[in-house]
Chimera marker file (.cmm) of the C-alpha trace (Angstrom):
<marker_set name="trace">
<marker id="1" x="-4.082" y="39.942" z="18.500" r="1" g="1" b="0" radius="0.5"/>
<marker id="2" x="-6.526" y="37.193" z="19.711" r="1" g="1" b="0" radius="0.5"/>
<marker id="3" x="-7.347" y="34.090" z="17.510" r="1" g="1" b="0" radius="0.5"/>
<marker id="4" x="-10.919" y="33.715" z="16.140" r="1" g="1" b="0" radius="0.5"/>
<marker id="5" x="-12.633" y="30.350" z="16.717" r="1" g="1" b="0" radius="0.5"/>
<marker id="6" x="-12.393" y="29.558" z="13.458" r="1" g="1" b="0" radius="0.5"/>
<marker id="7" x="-8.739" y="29.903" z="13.201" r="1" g="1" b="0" radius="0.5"/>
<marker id="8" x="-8.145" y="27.999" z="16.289" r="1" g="1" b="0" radius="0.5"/>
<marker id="9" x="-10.897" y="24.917" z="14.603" r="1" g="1" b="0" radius="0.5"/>
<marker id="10" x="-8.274" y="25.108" z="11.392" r="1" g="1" b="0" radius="0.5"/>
<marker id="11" x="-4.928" y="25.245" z="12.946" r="1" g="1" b="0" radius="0.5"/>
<marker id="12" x="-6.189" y="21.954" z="15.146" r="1" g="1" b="0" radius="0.5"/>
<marker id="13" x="-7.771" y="20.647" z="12.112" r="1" g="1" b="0" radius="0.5"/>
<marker id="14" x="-4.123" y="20.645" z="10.283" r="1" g="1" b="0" radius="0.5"/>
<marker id="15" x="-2.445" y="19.975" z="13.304" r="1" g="1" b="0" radius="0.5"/>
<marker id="16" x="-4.503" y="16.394" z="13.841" r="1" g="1" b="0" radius="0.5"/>
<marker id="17" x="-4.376" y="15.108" z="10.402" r="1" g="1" b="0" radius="0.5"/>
<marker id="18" x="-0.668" y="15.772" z="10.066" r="1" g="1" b="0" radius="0.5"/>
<marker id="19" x="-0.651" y="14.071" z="13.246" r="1" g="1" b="0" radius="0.5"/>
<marker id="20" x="-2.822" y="10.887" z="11.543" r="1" g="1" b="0" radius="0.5"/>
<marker id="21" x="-0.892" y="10.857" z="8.919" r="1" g="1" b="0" radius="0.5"/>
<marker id="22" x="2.385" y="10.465" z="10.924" r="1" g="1" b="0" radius="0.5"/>
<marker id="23" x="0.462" y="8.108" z="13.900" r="1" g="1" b="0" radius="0.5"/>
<marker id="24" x="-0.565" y="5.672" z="10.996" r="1" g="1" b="0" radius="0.5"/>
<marker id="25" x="2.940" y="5.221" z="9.241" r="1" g="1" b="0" radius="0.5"/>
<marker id="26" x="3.960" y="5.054" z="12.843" r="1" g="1" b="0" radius="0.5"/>
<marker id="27" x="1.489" y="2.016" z="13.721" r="1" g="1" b="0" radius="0.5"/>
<marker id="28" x="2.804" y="0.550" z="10.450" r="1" g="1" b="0" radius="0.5"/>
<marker id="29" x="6.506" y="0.220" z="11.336" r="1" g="1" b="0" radius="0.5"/>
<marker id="30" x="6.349" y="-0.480" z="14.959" r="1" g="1" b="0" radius="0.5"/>
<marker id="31" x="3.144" y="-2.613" z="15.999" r="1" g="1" b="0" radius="0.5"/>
<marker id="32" x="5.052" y="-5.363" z="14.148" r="1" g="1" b="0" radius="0.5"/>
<marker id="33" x="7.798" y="-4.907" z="16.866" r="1" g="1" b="0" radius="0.5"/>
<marker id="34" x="5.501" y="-5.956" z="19.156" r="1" g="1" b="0" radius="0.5"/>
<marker id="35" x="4.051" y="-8.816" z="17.739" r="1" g="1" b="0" radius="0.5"/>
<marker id="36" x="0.330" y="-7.036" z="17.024" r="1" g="1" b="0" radius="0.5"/>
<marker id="37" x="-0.945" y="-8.060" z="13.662" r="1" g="1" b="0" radius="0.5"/>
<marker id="38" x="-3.290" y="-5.255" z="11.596" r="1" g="1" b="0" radius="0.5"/>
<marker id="39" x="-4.040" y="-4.175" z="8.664" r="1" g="1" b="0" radius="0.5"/>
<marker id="40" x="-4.746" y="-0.723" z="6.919" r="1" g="1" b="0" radius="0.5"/>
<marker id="41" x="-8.136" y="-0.796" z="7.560" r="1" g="1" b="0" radius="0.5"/>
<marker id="42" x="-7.378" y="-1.307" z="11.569" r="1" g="1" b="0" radius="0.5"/>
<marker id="43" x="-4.475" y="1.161" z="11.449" r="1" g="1" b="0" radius="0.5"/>
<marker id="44" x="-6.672" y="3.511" z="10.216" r="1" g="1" b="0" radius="0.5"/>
<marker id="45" x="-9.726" y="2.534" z="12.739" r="1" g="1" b="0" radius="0.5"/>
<marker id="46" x="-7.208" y="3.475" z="15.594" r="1" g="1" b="0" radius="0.5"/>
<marker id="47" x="-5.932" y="6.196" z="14.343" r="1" g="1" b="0" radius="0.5"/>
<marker id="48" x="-9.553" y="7.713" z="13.719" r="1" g="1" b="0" radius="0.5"/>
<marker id="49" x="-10.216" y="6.875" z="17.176" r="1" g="1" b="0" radius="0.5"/>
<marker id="50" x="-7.253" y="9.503" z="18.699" r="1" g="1" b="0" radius="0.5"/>
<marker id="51" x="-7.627" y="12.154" z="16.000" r="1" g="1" b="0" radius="0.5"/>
<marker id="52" x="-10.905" y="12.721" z="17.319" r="1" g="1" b="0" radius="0.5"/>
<marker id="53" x="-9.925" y="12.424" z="20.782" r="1" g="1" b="0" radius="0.5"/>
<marker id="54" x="-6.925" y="14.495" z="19.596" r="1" g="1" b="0" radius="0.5"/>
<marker id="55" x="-9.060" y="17.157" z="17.936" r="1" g="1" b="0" radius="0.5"/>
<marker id="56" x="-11.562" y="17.782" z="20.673" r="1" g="1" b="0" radius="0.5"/>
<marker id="57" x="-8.628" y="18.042" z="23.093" r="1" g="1" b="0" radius="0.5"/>
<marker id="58" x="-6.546" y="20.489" z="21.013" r="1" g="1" b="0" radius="0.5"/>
<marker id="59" x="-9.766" y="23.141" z="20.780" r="1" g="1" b="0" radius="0.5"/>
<marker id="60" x="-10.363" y="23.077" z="23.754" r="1" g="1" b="0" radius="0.5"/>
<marker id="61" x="-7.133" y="23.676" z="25.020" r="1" g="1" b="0" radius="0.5"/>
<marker id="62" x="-6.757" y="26.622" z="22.587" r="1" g="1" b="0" radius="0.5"/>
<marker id="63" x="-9.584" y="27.933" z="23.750" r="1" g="1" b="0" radius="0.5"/>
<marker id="64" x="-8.758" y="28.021" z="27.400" r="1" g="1" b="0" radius="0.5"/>
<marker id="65" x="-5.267" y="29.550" z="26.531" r="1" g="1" b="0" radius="0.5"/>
<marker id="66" x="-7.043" y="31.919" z="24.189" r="1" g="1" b="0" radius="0.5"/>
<marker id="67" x="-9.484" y="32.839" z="27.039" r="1" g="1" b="0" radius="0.5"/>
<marker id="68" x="-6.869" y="33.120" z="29.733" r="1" g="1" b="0" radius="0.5"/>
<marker id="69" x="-4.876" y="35.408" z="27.442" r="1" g="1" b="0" radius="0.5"/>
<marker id="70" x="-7.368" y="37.703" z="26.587" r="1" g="1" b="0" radius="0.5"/>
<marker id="71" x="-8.826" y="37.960" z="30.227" r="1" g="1" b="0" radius="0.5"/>
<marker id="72" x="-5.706" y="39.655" z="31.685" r="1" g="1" b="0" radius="0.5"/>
<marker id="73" x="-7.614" y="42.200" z="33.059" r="1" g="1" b="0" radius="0.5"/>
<marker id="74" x="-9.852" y="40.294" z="34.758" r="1" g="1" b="0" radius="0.5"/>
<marker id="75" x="-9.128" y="36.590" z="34.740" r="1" g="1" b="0" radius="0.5"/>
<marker id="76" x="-11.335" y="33.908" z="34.594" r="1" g="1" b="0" radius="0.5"/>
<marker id="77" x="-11.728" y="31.617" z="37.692" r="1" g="1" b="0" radius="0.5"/>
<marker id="78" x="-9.863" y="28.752" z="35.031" r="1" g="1" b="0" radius="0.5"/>
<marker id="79" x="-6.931" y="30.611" z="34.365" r="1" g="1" b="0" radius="0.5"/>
<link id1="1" id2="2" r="1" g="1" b="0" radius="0.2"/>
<link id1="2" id2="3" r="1" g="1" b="0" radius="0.2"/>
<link id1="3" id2="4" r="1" g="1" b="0" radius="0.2"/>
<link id1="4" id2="5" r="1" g="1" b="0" radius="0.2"/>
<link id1="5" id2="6" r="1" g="1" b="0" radius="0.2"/>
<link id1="6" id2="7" r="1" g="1" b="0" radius="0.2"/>
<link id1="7" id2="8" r="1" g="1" b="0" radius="0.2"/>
<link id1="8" id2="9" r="1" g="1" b="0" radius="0.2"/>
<link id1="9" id2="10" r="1" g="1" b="0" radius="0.2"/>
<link id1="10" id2="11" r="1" g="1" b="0" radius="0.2"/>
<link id1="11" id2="12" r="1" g="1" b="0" radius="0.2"/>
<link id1="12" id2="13" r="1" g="1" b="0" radius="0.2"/>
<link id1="13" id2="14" r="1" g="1" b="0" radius="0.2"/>
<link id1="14" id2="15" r="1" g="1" b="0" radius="0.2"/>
<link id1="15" id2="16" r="1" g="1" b="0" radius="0.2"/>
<link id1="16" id2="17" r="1" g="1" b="0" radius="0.2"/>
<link id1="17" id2="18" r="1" g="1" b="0" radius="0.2"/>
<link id1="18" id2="19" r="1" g="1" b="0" radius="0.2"/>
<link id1="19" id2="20" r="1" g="1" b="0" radius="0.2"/>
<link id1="20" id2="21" r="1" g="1" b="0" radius="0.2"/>
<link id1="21" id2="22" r="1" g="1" b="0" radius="0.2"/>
<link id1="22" id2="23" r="1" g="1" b="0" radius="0.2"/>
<link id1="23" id2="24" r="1" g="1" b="0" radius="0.2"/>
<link id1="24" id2="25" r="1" g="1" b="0" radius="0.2"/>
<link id1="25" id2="26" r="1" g="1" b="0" radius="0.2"/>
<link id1="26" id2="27" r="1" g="1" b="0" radius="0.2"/>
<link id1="27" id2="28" r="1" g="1" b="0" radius="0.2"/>
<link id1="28" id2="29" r="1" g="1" b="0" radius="0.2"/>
<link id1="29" id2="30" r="1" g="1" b="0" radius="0.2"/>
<link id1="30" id2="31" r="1" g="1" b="0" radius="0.2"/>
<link id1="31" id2="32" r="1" g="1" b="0" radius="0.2"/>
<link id1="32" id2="33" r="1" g="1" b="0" radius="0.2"/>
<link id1="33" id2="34" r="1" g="1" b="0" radius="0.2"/>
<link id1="34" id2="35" r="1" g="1" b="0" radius="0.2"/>
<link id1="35" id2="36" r="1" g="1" b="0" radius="0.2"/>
<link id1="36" id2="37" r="1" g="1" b="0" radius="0.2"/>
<link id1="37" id2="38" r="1" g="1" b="0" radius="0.2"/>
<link id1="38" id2="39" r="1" g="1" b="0" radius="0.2"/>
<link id1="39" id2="40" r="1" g="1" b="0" radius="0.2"/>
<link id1="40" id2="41" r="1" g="1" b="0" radius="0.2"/>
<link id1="41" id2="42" r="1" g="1" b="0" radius="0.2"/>
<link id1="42" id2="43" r="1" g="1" b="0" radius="0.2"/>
<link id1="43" id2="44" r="1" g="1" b="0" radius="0.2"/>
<link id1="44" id2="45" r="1" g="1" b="0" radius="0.2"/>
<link id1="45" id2="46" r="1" g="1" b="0" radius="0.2"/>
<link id1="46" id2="47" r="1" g="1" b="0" radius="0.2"/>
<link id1="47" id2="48" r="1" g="1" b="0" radius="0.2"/>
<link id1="48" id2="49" r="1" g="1" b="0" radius="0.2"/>
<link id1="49" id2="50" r="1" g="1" b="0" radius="0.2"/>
<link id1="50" id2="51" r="1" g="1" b="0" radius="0.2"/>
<link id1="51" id2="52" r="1" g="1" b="0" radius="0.2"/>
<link id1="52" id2="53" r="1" g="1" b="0" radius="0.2"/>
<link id1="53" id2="54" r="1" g="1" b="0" radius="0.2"/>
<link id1="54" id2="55" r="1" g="1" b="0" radius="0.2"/>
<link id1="55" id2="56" r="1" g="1" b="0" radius="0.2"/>
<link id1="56" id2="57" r="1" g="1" b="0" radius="0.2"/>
<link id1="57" id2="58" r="1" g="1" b="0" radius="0.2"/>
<link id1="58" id2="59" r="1" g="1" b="0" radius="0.2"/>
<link id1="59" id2="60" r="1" g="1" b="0" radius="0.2"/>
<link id1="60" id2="61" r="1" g="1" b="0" radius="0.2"/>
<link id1="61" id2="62" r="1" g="1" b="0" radius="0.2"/>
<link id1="62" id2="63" r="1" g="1" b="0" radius="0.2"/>
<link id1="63" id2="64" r="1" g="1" b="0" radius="0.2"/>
<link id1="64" id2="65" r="1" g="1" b="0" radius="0.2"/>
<link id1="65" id2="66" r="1" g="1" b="0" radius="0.2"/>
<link id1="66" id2="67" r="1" g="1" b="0" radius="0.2"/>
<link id1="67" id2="68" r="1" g="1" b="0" radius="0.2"/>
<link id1="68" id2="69" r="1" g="1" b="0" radius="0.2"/>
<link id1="69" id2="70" r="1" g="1" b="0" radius="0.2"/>
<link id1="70" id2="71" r="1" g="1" b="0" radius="0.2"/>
<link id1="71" id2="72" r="1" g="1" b="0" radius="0.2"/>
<link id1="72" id2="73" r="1" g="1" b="0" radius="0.2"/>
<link id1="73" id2="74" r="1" g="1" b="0" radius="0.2"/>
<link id1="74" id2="75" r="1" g="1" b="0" radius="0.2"/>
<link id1="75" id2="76" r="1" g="1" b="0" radius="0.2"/>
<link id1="76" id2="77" r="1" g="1" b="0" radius="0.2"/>
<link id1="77" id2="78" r="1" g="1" b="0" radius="0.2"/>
<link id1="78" id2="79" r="1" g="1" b="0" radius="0.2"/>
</marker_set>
């Protein structure tokens, strides 16, 4: 059964803001380990900055593994 677009966009969706979620309470405990000073507002700046790095990645990775999957028959030059 192949995965529509869609489904991939909302599994990557939930994937990346679980992901933020974790990546910012992360930031919280450990930059302080390290001496590096910021506050919610920064943590969160960061963490935008990978979820959409994070989220453009993810689709597009789904999407080659969907395509390579579903091209058995004839594979793509990719796969």
């Amino acid at each position: 059964m192949r995965q529509s677009r869609i489904m991939s966009l909302i599994e990557t969706v939930t994937n990346v803001v679980v992901g933020y979620v974790l990546a910012i309470a992360t930031q919280i405990v450990v930059f302080p380990w390290f001496g590096i000073e910021a506050g919610l507002t920064e943590h969160m700046t960061i963490g935008l900055v990978f979820v959409v790095v994070s989220l453009t990645r993810g689709y597009f990775l789904r999407r080659l593994f969907e395509r390579c999957r579903s091209d058995k028959d004839a594979p793509s030059p990719a796969c």
